[in-house]
C-alpha positions as CSV (number, residue, x, y, z in Angstrom):
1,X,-105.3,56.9,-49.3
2,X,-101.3,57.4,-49.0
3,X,-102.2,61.5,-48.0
4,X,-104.6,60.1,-44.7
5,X,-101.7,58.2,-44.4
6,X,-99.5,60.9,-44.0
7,X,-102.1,63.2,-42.1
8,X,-102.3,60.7,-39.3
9,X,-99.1,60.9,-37.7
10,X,-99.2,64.9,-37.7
11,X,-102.8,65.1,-36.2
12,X,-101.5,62.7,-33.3
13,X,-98.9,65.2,-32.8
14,X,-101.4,67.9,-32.4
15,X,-102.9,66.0,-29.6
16,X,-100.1,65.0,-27.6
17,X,-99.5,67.8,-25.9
18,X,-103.1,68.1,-24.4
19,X,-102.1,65.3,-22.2
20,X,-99.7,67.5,-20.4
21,X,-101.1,70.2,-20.0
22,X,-102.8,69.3,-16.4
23,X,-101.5,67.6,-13.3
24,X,-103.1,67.3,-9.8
25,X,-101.2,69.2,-7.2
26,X,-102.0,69.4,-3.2
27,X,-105.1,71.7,-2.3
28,X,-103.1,72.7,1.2
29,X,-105.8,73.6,2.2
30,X,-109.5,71.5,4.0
31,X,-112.5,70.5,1.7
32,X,-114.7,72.9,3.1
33,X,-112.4,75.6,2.5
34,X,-111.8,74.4,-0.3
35,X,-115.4,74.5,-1.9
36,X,-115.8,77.8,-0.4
37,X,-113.7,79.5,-3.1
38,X,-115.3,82.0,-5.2
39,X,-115.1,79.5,-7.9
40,X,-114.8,76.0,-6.3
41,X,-112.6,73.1,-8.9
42,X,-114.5,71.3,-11.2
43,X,-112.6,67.5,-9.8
44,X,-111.4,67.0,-7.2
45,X,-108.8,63.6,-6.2
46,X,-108.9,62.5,-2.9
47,X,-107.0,59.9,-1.1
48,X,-108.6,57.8,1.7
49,X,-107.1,57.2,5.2
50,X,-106.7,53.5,4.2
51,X,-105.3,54.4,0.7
52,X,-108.2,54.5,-2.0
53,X,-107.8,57.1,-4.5
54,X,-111.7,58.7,-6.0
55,X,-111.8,61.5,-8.5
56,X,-114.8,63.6,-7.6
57,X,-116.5,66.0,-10.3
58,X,-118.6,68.5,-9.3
59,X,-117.9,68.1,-5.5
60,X,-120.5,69.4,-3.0
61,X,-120.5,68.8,1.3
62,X,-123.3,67.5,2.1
63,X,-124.1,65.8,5.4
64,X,-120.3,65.4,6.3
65,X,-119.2,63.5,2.9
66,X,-117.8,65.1,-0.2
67,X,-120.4,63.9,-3.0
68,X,-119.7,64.4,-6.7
69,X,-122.6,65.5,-8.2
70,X,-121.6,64.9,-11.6
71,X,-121.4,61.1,-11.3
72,X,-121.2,58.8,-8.8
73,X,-119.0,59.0,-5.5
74,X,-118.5,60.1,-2.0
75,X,-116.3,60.2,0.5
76,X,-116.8,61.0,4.6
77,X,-114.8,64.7,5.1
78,X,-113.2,63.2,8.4
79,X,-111.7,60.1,6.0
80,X,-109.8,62.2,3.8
81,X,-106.2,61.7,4.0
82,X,-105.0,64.5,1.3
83,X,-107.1,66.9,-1.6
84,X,-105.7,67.6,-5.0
85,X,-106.8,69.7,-7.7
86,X,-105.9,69.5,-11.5
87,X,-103.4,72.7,-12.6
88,X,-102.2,73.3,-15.4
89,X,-98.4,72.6,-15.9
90,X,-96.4,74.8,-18.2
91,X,-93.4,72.4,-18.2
92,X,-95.2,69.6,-19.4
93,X,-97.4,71.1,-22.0
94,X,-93.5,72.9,-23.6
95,X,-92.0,69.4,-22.9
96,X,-94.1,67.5,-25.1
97,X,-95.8,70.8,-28.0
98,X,-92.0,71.4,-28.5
99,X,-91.0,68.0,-29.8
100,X,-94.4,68.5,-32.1
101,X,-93.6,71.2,-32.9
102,X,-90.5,70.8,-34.4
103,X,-91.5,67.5,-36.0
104,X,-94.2,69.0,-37.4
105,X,-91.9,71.9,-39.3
106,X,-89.6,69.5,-40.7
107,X,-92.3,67.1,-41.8
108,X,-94.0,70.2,-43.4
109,X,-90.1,71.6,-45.0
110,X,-90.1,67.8,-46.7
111,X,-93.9,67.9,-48.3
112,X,-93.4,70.9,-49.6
113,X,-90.3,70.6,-51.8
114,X,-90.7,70.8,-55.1
């Protein structure tokens, strides 16, 4: 029981840095355009003229809205204030797999004295 004890702490650490490894940045660029792309984003977040944010997955035009096809939502093309796409951020994944890292080697350097 005391070793899951100890195991627990070190697999959170593994999966702590998955959280940073994606961030939504601006598309610059219009949702047709967009979705044009030889290989179109799996989400999308868009942000309404009066403020609503929707995640869209699996976006597709269709009949002037943005429509996820992947689960519910939609969104008119002309009522979309700004696009963003998920990329992956290289400062944020080394910001927070560092820490683990080096946790995780110390942790390790004190369970295996002998």
């Amino acid at each position: 029981m005391s070793r899951m004890r100890s195991i627990r702490p070190l697999l959170m650490l593994m999966v702590l840095p998955l959280a940073g490894c994606l961030t939504w940045t601006p598309a610059g660029m219009s949702a047709e355009a967009l979705l044009q792309q030889p290989e179109p984003p799996e989400r999308v977040r868009v942000v309404t003229n009066d403020g609503a944010e929707l995640i869209l997955e699996q976006p597709v035009i269709r009949a002037g809205a943005l429509v996820a096809t992947a689960a519910p939502g939609a969104v008119l093309v002309g009522d979309v204030s700004s696009l963003e796409v998920e990329k992956v951020s290289i400062g944020r994944t080394i910001g927070l797999a560092l820490p683990g890292v080096i946790i995780l080697a110390i942790v390790g350097k004190r369970s295996c004295r002998c």
